[in-house]
Structure formats: C-alpha cells, structure tokens
N, C-alpha and C positions, 0 to 999 in steps of 0.2 A: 186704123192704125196698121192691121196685119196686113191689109192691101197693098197701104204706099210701102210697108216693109218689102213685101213679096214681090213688086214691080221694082225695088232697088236690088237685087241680090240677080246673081248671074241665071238662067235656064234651069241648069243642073243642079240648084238648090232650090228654085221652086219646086221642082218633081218632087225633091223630099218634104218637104214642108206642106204639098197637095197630099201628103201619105197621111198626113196627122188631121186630128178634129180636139180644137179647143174646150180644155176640161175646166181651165181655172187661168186667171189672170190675176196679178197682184203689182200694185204700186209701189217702188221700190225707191227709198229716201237714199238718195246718192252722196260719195265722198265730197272732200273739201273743192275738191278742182272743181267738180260738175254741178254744185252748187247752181239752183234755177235751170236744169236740164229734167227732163221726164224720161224716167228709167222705169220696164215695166218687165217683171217676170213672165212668164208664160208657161203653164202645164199643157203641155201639148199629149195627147194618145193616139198608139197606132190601131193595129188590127188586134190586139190585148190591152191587158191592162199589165202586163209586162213588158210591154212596150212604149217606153214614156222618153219624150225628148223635153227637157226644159232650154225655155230660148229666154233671152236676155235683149232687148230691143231699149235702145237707147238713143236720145235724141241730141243730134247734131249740132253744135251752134257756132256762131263766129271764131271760138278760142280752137277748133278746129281745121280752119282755114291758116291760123297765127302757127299752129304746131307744125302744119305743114311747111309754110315759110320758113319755121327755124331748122326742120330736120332737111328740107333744102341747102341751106344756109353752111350746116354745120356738114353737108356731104361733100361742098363743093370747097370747104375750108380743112376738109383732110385727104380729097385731091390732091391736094398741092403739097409737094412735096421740095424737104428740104433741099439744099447744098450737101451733096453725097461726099462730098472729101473732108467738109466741113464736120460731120457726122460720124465718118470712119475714125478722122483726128479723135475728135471728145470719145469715143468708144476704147481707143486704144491698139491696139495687137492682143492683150491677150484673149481669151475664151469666156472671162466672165459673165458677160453681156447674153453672151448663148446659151451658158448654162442655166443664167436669172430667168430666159426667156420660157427655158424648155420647163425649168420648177415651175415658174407660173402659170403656164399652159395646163401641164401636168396635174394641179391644185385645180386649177378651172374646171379640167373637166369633171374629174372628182364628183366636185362639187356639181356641176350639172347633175351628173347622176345620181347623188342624192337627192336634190332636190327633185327631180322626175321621180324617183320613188316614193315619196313626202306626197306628191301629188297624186300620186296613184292611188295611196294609200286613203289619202283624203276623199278622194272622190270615192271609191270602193265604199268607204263610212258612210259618205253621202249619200249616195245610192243606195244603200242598204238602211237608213235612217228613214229616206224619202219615202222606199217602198212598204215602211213598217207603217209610216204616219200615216199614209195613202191607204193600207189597208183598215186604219182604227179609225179614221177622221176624215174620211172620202170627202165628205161636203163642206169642210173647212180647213184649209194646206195653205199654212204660211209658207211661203220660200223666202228665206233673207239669204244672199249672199257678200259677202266681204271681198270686193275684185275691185281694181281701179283698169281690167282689162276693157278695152273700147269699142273691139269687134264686137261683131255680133255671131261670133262662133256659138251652136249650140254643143252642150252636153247632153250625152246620152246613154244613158242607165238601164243596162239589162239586167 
C-alpha cells in the first residue's frame, strides 16, 4: 500500500516520505460519501521521536472520476457569462450592489480567518494530545480523525 502510494505522489514528496520509517498504522472507518473505500491512518517517524508526520492514505474509486466530471461541468457553466447590459439594467445605477459585494467580501474574509485560527488551534491540541498518548501508550495509538478532506496532504507535528 505505501509503495503504490509513494509511486503516485510527485519526486519531491517521495524524498520526504523516504525521511520517515513506519511506526503504526490504523484502519480508518470513513464518512457517508466514502462509504466501501479503504482509508488507513499512518504514524510515520523521523530521526526522533519529535519528529512524527501522520498521513492519511485513502482509496480512490469511480465516484471520483463522477466529481471530477461535475467540477468540470460546473467550471465550464460559470465560464459563460451573461448579457452585460442585461445585467448592468437589473443592477441599476445606484452603488448598492458594490457595497453588498464589498460587506460580503469583507464578512468572508473575516471569517476565513477565523476559521484558520480554529484550525491552528486544533491542530496545536492535536499535536500536543498525540505527543502525550505517544509518550504513555507507545505500542498502542489509536488515530481517529473527523475530515471528509480527500488529499492525501500530511500533517505534521513538532
């Protein structure tokens, strides 16, 4: 499984990945969508044991070739764009339209940046949870994570 993984990922992630030596593996009961796919956590170690990368390897299936068709589908259907006079008409002359646009913006990012802090925050716990269980329970490390994220991006915990 780590093989056909490490021959899918580009050069410059195998390098990193050739830095680690498997500590633990755990089988990982996946959400509603990925239902019948194999999702497997991984304790990865570097040259410490302060140095831990956990990966997240998840298996591919048909409904993944469908997601890409629709996220095609739906790039080439906001392409296209309206009737510009038609557009200006229903907007109007005055500024409202601008200003809703820039509030919303405004709120969006906001909000981005909370939620990147929520994240940080999260992981910092995590990491510091990981590396408490890791030091009491070395030969037995449940990982369970809550993501319906599909990469195979690892996290990694100094």
């Amino acid at each position: 499984m780590i093989k056909i993984y490490r021959l899918s990922i580009p050069k410059e992630r195998r390098f990193i990945i050739d830095q680690y030596t498997i500590r633990d593996i755990a089988f990982k009961v996946v959400g509603v969508g990925s239902v019948g796919t194999r999702c497997w956590v991984i304790l990865l170690e570097g040259g410490s044991n302060q140095d831990t990368l956990i990966l997240q390897i998840k298996e591919a299936n048909d409904f993944v070739g469908y997601c890409t068709l629709c996220a095609r589908t739906l790039a080439h259907a906001h392409a296209k764009t309206g009737n510009r006079f038609a557009i200006a008409g229903y907007l109007g002359k005055n500024d409202c339209f601008i200003q809703s646009m820039a509030q919303f913006a405004d709120a969006y990012a906001n909000q981005n940046e909370n939620d990147y802090q929520t994240f940080l925050q999260t992981l910092e716990k995590s990491c510091n949870d990981f590396a408490t269980a890791s030091s009491l329970y070395a030969s037995k490390i449940l990982l369970a994570f809550n993501t319906s994220d599909t990469s195979l991006t690892p996290i990694i915990c100094n």
